[in-house]
N, C-alpha and C positions, 0 to 999 in steps of 0.2 A: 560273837567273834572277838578274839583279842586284841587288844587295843594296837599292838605292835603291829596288826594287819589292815588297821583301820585309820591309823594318822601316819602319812609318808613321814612327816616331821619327828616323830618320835624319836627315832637313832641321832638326828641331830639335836633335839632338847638334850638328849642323855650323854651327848661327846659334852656339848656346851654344861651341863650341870657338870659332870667330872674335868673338866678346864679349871671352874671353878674350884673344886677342890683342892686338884693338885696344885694351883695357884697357892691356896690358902695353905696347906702344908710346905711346900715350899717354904711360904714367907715364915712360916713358925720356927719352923730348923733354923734360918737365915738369921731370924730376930737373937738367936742364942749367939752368936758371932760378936765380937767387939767390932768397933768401926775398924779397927787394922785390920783384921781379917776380911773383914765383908770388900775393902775398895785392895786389900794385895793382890799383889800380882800373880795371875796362876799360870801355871801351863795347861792351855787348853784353848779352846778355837777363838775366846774371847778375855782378855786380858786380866780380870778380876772377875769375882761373882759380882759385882755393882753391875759392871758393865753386860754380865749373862741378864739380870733380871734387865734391867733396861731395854734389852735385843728380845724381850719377850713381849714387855709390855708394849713396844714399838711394832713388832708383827701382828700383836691382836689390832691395835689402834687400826692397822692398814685394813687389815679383812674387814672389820668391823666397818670401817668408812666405803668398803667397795661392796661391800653385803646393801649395803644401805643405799645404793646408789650412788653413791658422791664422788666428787672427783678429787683427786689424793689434796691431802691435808697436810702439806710440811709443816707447816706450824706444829700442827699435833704430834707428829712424827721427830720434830728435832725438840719438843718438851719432852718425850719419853725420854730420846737419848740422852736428854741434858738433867735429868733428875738426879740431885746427888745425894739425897737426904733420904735413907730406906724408909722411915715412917711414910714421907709424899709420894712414894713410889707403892706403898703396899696401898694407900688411898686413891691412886690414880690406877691400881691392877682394880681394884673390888669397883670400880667403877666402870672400867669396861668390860669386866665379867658380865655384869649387870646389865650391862648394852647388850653385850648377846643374848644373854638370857631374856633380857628385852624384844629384841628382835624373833627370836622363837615363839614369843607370846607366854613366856615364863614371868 
């Protein structure tokens, strides 16, 4: 029998391993960006890309904390928002990828 019929978990390893990717190409395109580009102002639902990745790696932070059972983490949720520096923001994305992939048993 195929395995796709055999672990309920699978479709969610496989969302969670492609998160990670698109994560990781994201930050590749981004990294090509000068810092003036990366924190200017856009027109669009979120005032710069600084502040889009941030609003990303702030939603994983929450899932990941309420997957886990826990009870909300501002702390962790107002360091997402508050990361201004993209290196510590691509370090703090590959980390909770990691957590989820964690969490599926990856």
């Amino acid at each position: 029998m195929p395995a796709s019929l055999t672990d309920p978990c699978r479709a969610w390893r496989k969302l969670a391993q492609m998160n990670r990717l698109a994560n990781h190409r994201l930050h590749n395109a981004c990294a090509q960006l000068s810092p003036q580009d990366y924190t200017a102002p856009r027109a669009s639902f979120f005032p710069s890309i600084r502040e889009t990745l941030n609003h990303i790696l702030l939603v994983d932070r929450f899932y990941i904390n309420a997957l886990q059972g826990n009870r909300l983490d501002t702390a962790a949720l107002n360091d997402a928002r508050d990361l201004t520096r993209f290196a510590a923001l691509v370090v703090a994305q590959k980390q909770s990828d990691e957590a989820l992939l964690a969490l599926l048993g990856l």
